[in-house]
N, C-alpha and C positions, 0 to 999 in steps of 0.2 A: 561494439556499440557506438552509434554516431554520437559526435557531441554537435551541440546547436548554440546559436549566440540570441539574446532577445535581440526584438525591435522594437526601437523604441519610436511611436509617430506621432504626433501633435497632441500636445498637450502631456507631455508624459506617458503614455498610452504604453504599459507591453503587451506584447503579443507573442501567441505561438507560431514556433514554426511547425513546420508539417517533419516528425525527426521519428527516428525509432530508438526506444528506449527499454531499459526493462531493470532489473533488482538493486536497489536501495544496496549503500555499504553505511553499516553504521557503527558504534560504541557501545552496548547495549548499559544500559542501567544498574545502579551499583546494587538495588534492592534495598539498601539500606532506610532506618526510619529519615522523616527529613530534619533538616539542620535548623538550627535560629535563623540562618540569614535565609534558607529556603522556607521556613515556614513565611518570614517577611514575604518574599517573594508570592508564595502560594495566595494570601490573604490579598496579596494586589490584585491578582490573575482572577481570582472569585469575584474581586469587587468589579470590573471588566465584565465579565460573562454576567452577573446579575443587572447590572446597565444593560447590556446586551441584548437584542430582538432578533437582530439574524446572524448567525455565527457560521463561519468554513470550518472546518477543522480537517486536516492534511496529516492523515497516518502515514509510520513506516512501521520499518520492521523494529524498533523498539517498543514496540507497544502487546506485540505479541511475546517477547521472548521469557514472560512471566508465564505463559500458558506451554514453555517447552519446548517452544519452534527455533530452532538456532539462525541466524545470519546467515550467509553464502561465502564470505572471505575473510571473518575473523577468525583467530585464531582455535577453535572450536566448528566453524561454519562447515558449510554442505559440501564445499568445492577446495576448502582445505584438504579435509580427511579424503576426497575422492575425486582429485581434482579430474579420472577422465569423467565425470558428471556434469563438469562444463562445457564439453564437446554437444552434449546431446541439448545445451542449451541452446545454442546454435540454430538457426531454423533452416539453414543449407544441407548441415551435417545430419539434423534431424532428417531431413526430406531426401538425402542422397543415398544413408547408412543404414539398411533396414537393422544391421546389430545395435545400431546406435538405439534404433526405436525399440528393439527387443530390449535392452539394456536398462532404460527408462522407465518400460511399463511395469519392468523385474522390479526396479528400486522402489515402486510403489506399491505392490502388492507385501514389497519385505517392510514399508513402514514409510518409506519417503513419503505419503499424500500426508501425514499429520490427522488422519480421520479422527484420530481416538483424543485429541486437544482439545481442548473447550477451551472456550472465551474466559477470560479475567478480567477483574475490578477495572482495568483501563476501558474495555470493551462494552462493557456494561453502565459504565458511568456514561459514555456518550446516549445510549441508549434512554437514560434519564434526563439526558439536556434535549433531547428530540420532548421525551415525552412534555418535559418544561416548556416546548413546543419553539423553544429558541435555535435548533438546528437548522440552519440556510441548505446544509448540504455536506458532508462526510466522503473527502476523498480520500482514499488507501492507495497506499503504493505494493500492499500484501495482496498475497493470493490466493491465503490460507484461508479465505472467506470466514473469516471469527466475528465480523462485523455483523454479513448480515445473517450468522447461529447466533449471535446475542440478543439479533431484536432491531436492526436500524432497517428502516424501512426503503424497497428497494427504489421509491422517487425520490428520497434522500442519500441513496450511496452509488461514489463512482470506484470502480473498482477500475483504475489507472490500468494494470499490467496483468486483469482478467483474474482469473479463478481458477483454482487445482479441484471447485466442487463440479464441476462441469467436461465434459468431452468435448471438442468440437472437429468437424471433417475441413480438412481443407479445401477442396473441390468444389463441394456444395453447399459448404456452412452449418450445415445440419447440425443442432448443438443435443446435448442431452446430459442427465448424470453419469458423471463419471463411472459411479459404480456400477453400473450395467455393463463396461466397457472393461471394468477391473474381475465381472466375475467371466467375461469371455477369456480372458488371460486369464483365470486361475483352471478354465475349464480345462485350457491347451493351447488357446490362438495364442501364440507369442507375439505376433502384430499385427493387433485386432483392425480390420479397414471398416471404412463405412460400409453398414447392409442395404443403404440407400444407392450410392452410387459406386463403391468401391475403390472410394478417395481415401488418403492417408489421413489417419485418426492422430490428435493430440490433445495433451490437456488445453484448456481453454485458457491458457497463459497467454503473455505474451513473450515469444523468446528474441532474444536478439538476431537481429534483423531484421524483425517486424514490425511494424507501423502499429503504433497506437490507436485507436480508433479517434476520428477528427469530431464524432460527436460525443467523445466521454471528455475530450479536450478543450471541447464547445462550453459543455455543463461548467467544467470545473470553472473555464474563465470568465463567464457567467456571475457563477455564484462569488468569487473572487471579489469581482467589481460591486457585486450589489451588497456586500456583506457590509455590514458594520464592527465586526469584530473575526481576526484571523487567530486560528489558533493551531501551529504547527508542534502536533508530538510524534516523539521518539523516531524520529527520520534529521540526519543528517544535512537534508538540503542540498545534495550532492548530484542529485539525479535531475536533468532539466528533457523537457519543456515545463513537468509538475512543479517542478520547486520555482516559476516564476508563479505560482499563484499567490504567494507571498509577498515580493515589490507588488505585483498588482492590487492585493489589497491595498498594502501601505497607501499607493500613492494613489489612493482612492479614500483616502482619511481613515480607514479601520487601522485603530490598534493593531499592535501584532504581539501574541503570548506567542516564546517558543517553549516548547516542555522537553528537555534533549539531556542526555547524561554528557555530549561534547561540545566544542562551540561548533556554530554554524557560520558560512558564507553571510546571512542575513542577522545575524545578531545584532547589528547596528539600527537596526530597522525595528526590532524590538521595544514594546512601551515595557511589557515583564520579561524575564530570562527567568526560567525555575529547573533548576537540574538538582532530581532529587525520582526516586521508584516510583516511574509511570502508574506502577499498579495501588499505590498508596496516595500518590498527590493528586491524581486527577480527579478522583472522588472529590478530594478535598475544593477541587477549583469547580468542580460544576455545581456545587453544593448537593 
């Protein structure tokens, strides 16, 4: 994975570079009810978002791991228990190792896509601040697309590092549902190609070594800047060019709530810090 540094040009301005990115590492959430000093915290965070007319809000993968979905490198994660799973992350090894592709489409059909996960109370509360009609815009750095099976509407959501609900060809772009592409593997194609032009099929991720697309990177900084309130859950902040959406609020005058079971690179930049079960306090802060 490239790493990237901001620019910064007149007047404070950051900006993205042009980088390839891809999976969030985080801490996931204790679950636990919240604390006296985090319910303080939660009650400021609500007071924030009811002020509030256009809100970012910058998902990771803590926000799913109440619905089931595990991390990638914690001690539990996807590429712990099977680390050769991160070979086929790879978008060279993907594209050079047809076993690597056989190998991929196998761990999905055994259970890797996460089909059978539904959305939880985290997923669903943002879903309620759209309808409050205060959502600016809802970007995810997941892929498990729980955002928009909750209900967020899709000129409100960026999905940063693509979608496991989706197929797409690489040749020709050609995108489609996955499952159409999961019952050709269950049929026998071990490595289903496009029936369009006979380019190599992947899920609609983004893997490492691919370029992000420059117009979900457009939206996000976009809505970053015009936002008046930023509010980063269950993602670590770790992952850039996404996690400069955050100084770029800030130094755009929006508050910034982060909602994280660890600390963050940006915590200083924080008007609330609330570390307390995604799937319990964020009801709480969107009312």
């Amino acid at each position: 994975m490239v790493a990237g540094e901001a620019a910064e040009a007149g007047g404070g301005r950051v900006s993205f570079p042009y980088i390839s990115i891809c999976f969030n590492i985080f801490s996931p959430p204790t679950g636990n009810s919240p604390t006296l000093v985090a319910m303080h915290a939660i009650e400021k965070a609500a007071a924030l978002v009811e002020d509030a007319r256009r809100i970012c809000v910058l998902t990771g993968a803590g926000i799913s791991t109440d619905s089931g979905i595990p991390d990638f490198r914690g001690p539990h994660g996807v590429w712990t228990k099977n680390p050769g799973a991160e070979r086929t992350a790879t978008i060279q090894t993907y594209v050079s190792d047809p076993q690597a592709r056989e190998r991929a489409w196998r761990r999905y059909i055994d259970g890797g896509m996460w089909t059978e996960r539904e959305p939880n109370a985290g997923h669903r509360a943002l879903v309620r601040l759209e309808a409050r009609g205060k959502l600016e815009m809802l970007i995810t750095q997941n892929v498990d697309g729980l955002h928009a099976r909750a209900g967020t509407s899709e000129d409100r959501l960026v999905e940063i590092h693509g979608t496991m609900a989706k197929a797409m060809c690489l040749s020709c772009g050609r995108r489609g549902p996955i499952g159409e592409v999961l019952e050709r593997v269950r049929a026998g194609e071990l490595d289903p190609h496009c029936l369009v032009c006979g380019g190599i099929v992947k899920a609609a991720t983004v893997s490492f070594g691919q370029t992000v697309a420059v117009e979900d990177l457009e939206r996000a900084e976009r809505a970053a800047t015009s936002c008046d309130l930023m509010m980063a859950v269950g993602t670590s902040l770790a992952v850039i060019p996404i996690a400069y959406v955050v100084p770029i609020a800030a130094r755009h005058g929006a508050p910034v709530i982060i909602l994280n079971a660890e600390p963050t690179p940006y915590d200083d930049m924080a008007s609330v810090l609330v570390s307390a079960g995604i799937s319990d306090a964020l009801p709480r802060i969107v009312g």
